[in-house]
N, C-alpha and C positions, 0 to 999 in steps of 0.2 A: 504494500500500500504506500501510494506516493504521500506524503506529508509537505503541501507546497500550499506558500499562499496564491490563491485567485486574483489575478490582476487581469482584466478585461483586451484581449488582443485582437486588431481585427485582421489582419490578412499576416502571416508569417512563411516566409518563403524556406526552403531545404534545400539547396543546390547540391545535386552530386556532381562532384567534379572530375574525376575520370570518366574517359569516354571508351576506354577501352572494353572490348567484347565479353570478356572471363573477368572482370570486375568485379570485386565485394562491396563494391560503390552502391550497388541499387540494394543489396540487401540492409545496408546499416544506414541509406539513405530512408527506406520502407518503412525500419524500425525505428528512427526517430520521427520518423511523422506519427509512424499508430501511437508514439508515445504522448507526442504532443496533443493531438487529439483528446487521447483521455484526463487530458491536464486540463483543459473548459474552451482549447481556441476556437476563433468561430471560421477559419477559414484558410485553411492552406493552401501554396503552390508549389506542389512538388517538381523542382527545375531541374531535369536531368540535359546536362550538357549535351550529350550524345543526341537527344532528338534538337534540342535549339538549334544545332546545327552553324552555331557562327566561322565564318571563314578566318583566317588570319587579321588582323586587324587594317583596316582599309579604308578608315575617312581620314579625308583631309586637312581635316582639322583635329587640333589638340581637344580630348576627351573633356578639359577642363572647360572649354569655352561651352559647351552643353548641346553645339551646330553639329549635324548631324545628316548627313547628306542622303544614305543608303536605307532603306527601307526597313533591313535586316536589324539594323542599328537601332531606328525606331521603335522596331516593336518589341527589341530587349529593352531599351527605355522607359517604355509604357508598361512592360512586366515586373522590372525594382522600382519605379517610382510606386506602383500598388500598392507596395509592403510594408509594415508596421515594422519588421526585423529579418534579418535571415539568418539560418542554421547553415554553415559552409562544411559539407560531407569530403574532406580530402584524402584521397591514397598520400601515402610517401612514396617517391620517387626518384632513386640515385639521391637520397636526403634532401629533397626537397616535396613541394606541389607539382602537380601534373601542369604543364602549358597550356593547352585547352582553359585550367580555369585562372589563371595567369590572363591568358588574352581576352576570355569572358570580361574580367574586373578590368580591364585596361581600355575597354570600348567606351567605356562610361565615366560620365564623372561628379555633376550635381546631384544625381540620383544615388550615389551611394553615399552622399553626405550627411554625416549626424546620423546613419543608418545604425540601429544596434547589432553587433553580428558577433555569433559566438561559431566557434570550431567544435565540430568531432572529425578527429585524425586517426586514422589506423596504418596497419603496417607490421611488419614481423621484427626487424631488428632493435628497434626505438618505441613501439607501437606509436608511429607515426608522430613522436614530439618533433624531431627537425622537418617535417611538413610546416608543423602547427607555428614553429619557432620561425619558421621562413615567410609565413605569413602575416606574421603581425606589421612589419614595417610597410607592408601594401596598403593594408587596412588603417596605417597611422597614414599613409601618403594619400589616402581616397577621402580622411578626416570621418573613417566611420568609428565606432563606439565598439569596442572589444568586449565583449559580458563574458569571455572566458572562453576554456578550452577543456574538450574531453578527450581523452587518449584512450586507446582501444588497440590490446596486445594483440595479435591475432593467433600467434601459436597455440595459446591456452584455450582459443576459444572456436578453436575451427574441431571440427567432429566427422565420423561420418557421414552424419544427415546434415554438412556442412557449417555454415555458421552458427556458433551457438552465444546468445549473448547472454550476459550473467543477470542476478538478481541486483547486483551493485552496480553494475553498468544503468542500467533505468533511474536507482534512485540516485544517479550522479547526475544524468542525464537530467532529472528533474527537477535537481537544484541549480544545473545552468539554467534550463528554462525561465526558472523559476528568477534567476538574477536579469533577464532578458526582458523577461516581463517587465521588471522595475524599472528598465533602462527605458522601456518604452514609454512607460507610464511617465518619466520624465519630461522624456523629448515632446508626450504631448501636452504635459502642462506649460513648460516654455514655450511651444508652439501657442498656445492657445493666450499667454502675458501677449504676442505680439500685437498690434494693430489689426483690427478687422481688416482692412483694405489692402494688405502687403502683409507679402513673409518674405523675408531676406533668406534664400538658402547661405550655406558655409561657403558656394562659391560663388557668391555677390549676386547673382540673380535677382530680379523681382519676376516675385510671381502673383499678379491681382488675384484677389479670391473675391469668392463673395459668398456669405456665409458660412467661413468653411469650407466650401469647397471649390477644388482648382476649376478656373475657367478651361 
């Protein structure tokens, strides 16, 4: 039984970040969503790299200015700006992240700002800490909100009947959440101090709203 407090979320995203075929990416990507779920979210999007399909990275303009030319682009913009937080699901690779989700976070740039985002890193020799360690300076350079990191050994926990996740794994799992939640619950009480008429994102943007919500 999770022991978490209930903080109201409305959209929380999961990215799995390997795209590779023989991945344990979709499986610990699946189980942190059914985990989340049973935690009260009202709305997930579970973002497997592999179907998004993004190419090499390709506009001509810097990620920061928010200009955005390609269609592709857009509609990953219109998929994290949705988001209340995201969960980033990463293999380790030669001790780092996979590049796939390397160029995913590199397409974009207002959109992942003031974002909450917590890690779960897997992996066999580290269970994925130098992923999770190689990631945070991205996530300090996009100015998102770090709610922490879960590491996930895979030796101990791979079976016959293939992956097996433990009883402690969940309730770790639910105490990131659970710090996610708060993070959120922050960003939208600052949000909500600002001016009805303007929110300033972290990279200088105006965006008019009106009531609330984006034009």
């Amino acid at each position: 039984m999770l022991d978490v407090e209930v903080i109201t979320m409305t959209r929380i995203g999961i990215i799995i970040g390997s795209t590779r075929p023989e991945r344990v990416g979709g499986t610990v990507g699946r189980w942190v969503a059914d985990t989340v779920r049973r935690l009260g979210t009202d709305a997930i999007d579970l973002i497997d790299l592999a179907a998004v399909g993004l190419p090499f990275l390709d506009e001509p303009s810097e990620a920061s200015t928010g200009v955005y030319v390609h269609e592709h682009t857009r509609a990953w913009a219109r998929r994290i700006d949705a988001l209340d937080a995201v969960v980033i699901v990463t293999a380790e690779y030669n001790g780092s992240f996979p590049a796939p989700l390397k160029n995913a976070l590199d397409f974009l740039g207002p959109e992942w700002a003031d974002l909450p985002a917590a890690i779960v890193a897997y992996g066999n020799t580290s269970s994925g800490s130098r992923a999770a360690t190689a990631l945070l300076p991205v996530l300090s350079g996009l100015a998102m909100v770090h709610a922490g990191s879960l590491l996930l050994g895979l030796r101990e926990r791979r079976t016959d009947a293939g992956l097996t996740l433990m009883q402690r794994d969940e309730e770790m799992l639910g105490s990131l959440i659970d710090r996610l939640r708060r993070l959120t619950h922050a960003r939208e009480s600052r949000r909500t101090e600002l001016p009805a008429d303007r929110v300033l994102s972290a990279a200088g943007r105006r965006t008019d709203i009106a009531v609330g919500a984006v034009k």
